[in-house]
C-alpha positions in Angstrom: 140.1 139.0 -45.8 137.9 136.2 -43.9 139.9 134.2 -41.4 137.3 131.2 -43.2 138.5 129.3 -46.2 136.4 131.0 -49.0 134.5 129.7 -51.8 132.7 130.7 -55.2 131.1 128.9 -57.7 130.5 129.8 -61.0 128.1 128.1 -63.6 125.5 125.8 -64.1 125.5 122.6 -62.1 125.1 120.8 -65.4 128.0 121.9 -67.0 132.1 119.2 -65.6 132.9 120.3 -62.7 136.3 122.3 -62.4 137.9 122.9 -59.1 140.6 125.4 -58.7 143.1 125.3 -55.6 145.3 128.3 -55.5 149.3 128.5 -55.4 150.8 130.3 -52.8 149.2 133.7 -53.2 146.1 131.6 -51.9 143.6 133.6 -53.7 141.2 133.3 -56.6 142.1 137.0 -57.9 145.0 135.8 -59.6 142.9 133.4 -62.2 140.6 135.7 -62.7 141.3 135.6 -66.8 141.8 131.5 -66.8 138.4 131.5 -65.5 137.1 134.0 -68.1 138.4 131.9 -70.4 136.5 128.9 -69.7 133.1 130.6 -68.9 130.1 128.6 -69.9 132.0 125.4 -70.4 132.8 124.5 -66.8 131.2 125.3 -63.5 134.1 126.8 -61.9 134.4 126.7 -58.3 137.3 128.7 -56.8 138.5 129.3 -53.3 140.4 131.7 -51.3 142.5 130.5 -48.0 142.7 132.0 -45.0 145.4 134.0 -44.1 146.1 130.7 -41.5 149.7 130.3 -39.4 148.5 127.2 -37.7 146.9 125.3 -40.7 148.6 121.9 -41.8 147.8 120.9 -45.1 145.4 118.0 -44.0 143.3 121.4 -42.1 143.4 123.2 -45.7 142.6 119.7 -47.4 139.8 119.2 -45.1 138.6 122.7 -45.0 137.8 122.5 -48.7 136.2 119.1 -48.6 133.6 120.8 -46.2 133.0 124.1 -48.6 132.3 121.2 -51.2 130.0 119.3 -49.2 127.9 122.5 -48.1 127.8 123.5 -51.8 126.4 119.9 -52.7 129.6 118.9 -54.8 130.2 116.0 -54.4 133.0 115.1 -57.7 134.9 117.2 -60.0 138.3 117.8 -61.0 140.5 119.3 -59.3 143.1 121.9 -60.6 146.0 122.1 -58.3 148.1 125.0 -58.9 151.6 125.4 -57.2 151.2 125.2 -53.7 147.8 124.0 -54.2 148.6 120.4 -55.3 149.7 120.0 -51.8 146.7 120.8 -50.3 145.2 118.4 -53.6 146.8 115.4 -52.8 145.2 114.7 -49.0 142.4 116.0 -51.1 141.9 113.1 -52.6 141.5 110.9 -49.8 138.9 112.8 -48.0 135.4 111.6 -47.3 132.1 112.6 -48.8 134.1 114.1 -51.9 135.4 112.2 -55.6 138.2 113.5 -57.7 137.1 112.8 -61.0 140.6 113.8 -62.4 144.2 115.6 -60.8 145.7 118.6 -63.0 148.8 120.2 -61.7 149.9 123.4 -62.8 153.2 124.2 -62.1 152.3 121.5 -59.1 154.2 118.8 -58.0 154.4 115.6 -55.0 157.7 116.3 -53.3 159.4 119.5 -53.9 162.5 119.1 -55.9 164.5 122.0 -54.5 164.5 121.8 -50.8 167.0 124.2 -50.1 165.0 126.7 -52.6 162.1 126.5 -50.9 163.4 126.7 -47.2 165.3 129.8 -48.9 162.0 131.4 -50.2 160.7 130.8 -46.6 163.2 132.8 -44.6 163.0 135.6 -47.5 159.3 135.7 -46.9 159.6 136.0 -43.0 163.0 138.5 -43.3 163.1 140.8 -45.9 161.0 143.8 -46.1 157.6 143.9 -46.1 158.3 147.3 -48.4 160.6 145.3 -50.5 158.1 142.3 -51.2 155.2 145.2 -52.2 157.7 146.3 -54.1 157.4 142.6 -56.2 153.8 142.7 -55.6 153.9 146.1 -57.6 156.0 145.5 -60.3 153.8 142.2 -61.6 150.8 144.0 -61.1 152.7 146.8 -63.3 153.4 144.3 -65.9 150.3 142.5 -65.7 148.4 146.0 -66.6 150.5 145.7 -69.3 150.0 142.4 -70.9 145.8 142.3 -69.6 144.9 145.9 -70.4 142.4 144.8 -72.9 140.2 143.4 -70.2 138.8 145.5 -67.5 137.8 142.3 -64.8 141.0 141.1 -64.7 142.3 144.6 -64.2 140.3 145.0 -61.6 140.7 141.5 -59.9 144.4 142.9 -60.1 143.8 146.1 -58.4 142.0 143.9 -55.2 145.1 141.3 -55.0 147.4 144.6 -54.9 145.0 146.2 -52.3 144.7 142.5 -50.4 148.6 142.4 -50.0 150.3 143.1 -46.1 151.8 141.6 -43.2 149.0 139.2 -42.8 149.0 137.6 -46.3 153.1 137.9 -45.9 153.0 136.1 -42.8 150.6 133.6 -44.4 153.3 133.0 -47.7 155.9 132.3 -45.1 153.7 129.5 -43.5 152.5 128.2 -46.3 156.0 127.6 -47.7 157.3 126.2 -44.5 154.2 123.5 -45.4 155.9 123.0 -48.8 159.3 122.7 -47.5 158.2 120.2 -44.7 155.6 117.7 -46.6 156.1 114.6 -48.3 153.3 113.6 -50.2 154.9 110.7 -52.5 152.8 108.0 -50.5 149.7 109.6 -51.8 150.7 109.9 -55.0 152.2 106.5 -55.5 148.7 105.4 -54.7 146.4 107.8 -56.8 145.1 106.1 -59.1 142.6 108.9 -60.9 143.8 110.5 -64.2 146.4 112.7 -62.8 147.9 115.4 -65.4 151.0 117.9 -65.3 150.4 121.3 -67.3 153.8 123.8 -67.0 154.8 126.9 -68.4 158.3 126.1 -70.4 160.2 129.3 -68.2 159.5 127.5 -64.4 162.5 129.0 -62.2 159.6 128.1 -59.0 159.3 124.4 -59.4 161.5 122.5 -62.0 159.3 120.5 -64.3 161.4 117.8 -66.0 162.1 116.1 -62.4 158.6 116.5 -61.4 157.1 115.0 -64.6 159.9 112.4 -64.6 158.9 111.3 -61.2 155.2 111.2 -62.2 155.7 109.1 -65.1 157.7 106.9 -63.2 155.9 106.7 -59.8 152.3 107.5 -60.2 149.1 104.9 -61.3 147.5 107.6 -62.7 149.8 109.8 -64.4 148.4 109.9 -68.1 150.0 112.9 -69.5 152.0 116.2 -69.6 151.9 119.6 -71.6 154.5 122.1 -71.4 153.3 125.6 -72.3 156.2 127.2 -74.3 155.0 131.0 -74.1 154.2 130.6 -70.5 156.1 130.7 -67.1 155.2 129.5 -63.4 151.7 131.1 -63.5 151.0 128.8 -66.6 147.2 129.6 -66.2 147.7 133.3 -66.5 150.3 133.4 -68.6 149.7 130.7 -71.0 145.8 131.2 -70.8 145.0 130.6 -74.1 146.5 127.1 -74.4 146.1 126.1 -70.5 142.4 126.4 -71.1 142.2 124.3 -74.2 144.5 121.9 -72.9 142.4 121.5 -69.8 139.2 121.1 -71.4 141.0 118.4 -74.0 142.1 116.3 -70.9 138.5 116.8 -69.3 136.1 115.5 -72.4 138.7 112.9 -73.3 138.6 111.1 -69.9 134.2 111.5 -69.9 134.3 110.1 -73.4 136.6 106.6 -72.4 134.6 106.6 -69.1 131.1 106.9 -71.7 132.8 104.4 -73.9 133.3 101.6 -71.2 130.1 102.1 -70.0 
C-alpha cells in the first residue's frame, strides 16, 4: 500500500457528487458492493489512507481536500463512515472545497463510549497480530458467504484479506487513538449543511440512539436519521440495498428544495 492518501473516481462528472471517507479499515475495498450499487447514478469518488502513525485528523482532513482539488472537485457530499466522520468534520472547514451535504454511517461527533474505544486501542496494539487475522479471516469467510453472487466484491475481498499486516495493524491502533482523543462537537454545533445519520439497527461499534440524540439536539443541520433494521455497523455493506436508496432519497431531495428556492 502507498504511504500517499489514495483516491479514485468513478463516473461522469455530470452525474451528484458522492464522496466516500472510509471507517477504520481506511480502505475503499470494503464498499466495493455499495458502490456497485449506485453505479451510473453518482460519480463516486473513494479514497484509501495511508497506513500513517503520525497523521492527526486535521493532516487526513487536509490530505483529502488536496486529492479533491487536483481532481477538479470542488463540492459534493460527503459520506463519512465510522472513523471517517472524524476525518469529515475538519472537512468541512477546509479551503478550496464545499460540502454540499454530511451523511454518517455508523459515524458520529464525540464518541459515546470512551472507555470502549481506548479498550479497542490497546487490543489493536496488544493482542496478536495472528489473533486479529484470525477476525480478518473469519468476516472475509462470512462475507464469501453472504456476496458469493458477485465476483468484484469477492475479489475486492480477497485484496483487503491480502492488504492486512502489522502495518495496517499498526495504523488501526493509531487511528483509534485519534477517535479516543478528538472532540469534534465545536464543529458540529456549527455545521450548518444538511447533515444526515444512516445506522445499521445491530451497532455494538458506536451506539446510535446517543449519537442521533445528540445530533438532533446540538446540530444546525441535522435533518434526519434512518436506522437500517437488517444491517449492523458496516450499514453500507450490510444493509446495501436500503443504504443506497436511502442515500440517493436524501441527495435528490436536498437538489430539488435548493432548485425550488432558486
Amino acid at each position: 500500500m502507498s504511504d500517499a492518501l489514495q483516491i479514485r473516481v468513478h463516473g461522469e462528472a455530470a452525474l451528484p457528487t458522492l464522496i466516500y471517507l472510509p471507517g477504520l479499515h481506511g480502505d475503499w475495498l470494503l464498499v466495493t458492493r455499495f458502490r456497485l450499487a449506485l453505479a451510473g447514478r453518482v460519480r463516486f469518488v473513494e479514497f484509501t489512507y495511508p497506513n500513517s502513525v503520525t497523521w492527526s485528523l486535521d493532516d487526513f482532513a487536509a490530505a483529502v481536500a488536496g486529492k479533491l482539488r487536483e481532481h477538479g472537485i470542488a463540492q459534493g457530499w460527503v459520506l463519512a463512515e465510522s472513523f471517517g466522520s472524524q476525518v469529515a468534520w475538519p472537512l468541512l472547514q477546509a479551503e478550496g472545497f464545499r460540502a454540499e451535504g454530511l451523511i454518517l454511517a455508523g459515524g458520529f461527533v464525540k464518541h459515546p463510549w470512551p472507555v470502549a474505544v481506548r479498550a479497542t486501542e490497546w487490543l489493536l496494539r496488544r493482542a496478536p497480530l495472528a489473533w486479529l487475522t484470525a477476525v480478518v479471516t473469519g468476516y472475509a469467510f462470512v462475507a464469501r458467504w453472504r456476496f458469493k453472487q458477485d465476483p468484484e466484491v469477492m475479489a475486492a475481498l480477497r485484496e483487503f484479506r491480502a492488504r492486512w499486516g502489522e502495518p495496517l495493524r499498526a495504523a488501526a491502533a493509531h487511528r483509534t487513538h485519534l477517535v479516543a482523543n478528538n472532540d469534534p462537537r465545536p464543529l458540529a454545533r456549527s455545521a450548518r449543511l444538511p447533515v444526515f445519520s444512516l445506522t445499521g439497527v445491530l451497532d455494538p461499534v458506536v451506539p446510535w440512539p446517543p449519537v442521533q440524540r445528540w445530533l438532533r439536539r446540538e446540530c444546525p443541520g441535522w435533518r434526519a436519521n434512518r436506522v437500517v433494521w437488517t444491517a449492523d455497523h458496516n450499514v453500507l455493506g450490510t444493509g446495501t440495498a436500503s443504504a443506497a436508496a436511502q442515500v440517493l432519497q436524501w441527495m435528490q431531495a436536498d437538489a430539488e428544495g435548493r432548485r425550488n428556492q432558486d
